[in-house]
C-alpha positions in Angstrom: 64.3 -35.5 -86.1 63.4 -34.3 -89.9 62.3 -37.2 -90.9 60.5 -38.1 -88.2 58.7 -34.7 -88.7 58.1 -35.3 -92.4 56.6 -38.4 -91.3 53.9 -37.4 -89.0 53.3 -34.5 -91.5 52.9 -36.6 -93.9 50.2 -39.4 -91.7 48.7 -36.4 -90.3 47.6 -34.9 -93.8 47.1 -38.2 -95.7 44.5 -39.3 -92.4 43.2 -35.4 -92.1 44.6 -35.9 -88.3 43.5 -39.4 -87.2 47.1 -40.4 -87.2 49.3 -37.8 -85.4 46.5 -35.4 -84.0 47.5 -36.6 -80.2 51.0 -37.1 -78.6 50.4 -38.5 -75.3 46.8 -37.3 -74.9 47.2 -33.6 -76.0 45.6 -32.1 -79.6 48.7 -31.6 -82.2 48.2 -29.0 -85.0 50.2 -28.5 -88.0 51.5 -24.7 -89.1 52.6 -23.8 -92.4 55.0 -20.7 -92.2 56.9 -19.4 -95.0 60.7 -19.9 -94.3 63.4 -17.2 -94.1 65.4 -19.5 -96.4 63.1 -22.0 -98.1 59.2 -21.2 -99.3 57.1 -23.2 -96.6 57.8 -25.4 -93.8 55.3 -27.8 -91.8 56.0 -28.1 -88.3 53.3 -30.5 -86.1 53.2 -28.8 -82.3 51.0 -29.3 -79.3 48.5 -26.5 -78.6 45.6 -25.5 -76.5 42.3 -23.5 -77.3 42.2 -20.1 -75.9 38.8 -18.5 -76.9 38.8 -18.7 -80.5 42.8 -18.7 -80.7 45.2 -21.6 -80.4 48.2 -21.4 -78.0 51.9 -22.9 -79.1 55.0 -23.2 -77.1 58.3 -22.5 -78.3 60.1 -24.6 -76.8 62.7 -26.4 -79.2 63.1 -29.0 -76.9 65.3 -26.5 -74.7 67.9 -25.9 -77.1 69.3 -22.4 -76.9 67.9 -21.0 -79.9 64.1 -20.6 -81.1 62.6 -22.8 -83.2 62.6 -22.4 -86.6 58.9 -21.9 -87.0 59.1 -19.2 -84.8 61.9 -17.4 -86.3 59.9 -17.7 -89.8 56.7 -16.2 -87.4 59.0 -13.1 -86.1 59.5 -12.3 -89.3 56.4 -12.9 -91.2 53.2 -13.9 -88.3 51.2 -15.0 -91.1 50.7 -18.8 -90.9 48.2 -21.3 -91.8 47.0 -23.9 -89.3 45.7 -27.2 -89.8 43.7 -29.3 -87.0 42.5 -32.5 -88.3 40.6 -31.5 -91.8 40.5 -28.0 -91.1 42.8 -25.2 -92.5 42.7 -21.9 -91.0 44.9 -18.5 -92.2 46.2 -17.5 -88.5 48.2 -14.6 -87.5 51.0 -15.1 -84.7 52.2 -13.2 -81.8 54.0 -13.8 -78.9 51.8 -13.6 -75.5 52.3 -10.6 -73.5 54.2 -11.3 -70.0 50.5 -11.6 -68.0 49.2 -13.5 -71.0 51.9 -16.4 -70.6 51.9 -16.3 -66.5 48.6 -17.6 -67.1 49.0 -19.5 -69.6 51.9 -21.1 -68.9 50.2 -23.3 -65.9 47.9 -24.5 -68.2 50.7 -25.7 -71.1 52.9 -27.3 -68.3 49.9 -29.4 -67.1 49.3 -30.1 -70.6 52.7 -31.4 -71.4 54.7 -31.2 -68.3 58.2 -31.9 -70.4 57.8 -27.8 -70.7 59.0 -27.4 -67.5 62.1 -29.2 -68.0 62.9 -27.7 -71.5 62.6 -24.2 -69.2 65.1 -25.2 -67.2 67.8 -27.0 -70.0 67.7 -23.1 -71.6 69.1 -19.7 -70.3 66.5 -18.5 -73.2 62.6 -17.4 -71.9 61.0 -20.0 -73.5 58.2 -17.9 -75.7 54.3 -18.9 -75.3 52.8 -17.8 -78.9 49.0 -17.0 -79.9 48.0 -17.8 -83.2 44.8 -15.8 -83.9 42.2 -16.4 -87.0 
């Protein structure tokens, strides 16, 4: 799975998002967080738009731990966001209980897949906001 990452990182920069801005039909970003343990990691992940925020899903394919992007976010939200040519500073937090029951709907039409990495998990599944 790394490499496969550090491959579409790797397109999506070099093509400024033309190769590996979609997976299956829905926008892909790429977040830089600065790692616990090593100085930056670039993770690609599905999101929606919400107003002028973006919305990500920590899913980790339904393994019993978090991601780590959003490990690396709990500790330090600051992140940086790139969609297509655009790079953005963002701030991250995780969406408040009301926040994600309305949200969530929307994400699992997205990418329905959610909905079965809920239920691999006995972990909530965290919906997170990255705000300019």
């Amino acid at each position: 799975m790394n490499a496969f990452t550090a491959l579409h990182v790797f397109f999506y920069r070099l093509s400024a998002g033309r190769v590996g801005g979609r997976f299956r039909g829905t926008p892909v970003l790429l977040l830089t967080t600065i790692g616990r343990k090593t100085a930056k990691r670039r993770t690609p992940l599905l999101y929606t738009a919400e107003g002028n925020s973006w919305v990500v899903v920590a899913s980790n394919g339904g393994r019993p731990t978090d991601p780590s992007w959003w490990s690396n976010l709990k500790r330090n939200p600051e992140a940086e966001i790139q969609i297509g040519r655009e790079i953005r500073k963002a701030q991250a937090r995780k969406a408040s209980t009301e926040e994600k029951t309305r949200l969530w709907p929307l994400l699992t039409k997205m990418y329905p897949t959610y909905n079965d990495y809920q239920r691999k998990t006995d972990r909530e599944i965290s919906v997170v906001i990255l705000e300019p």
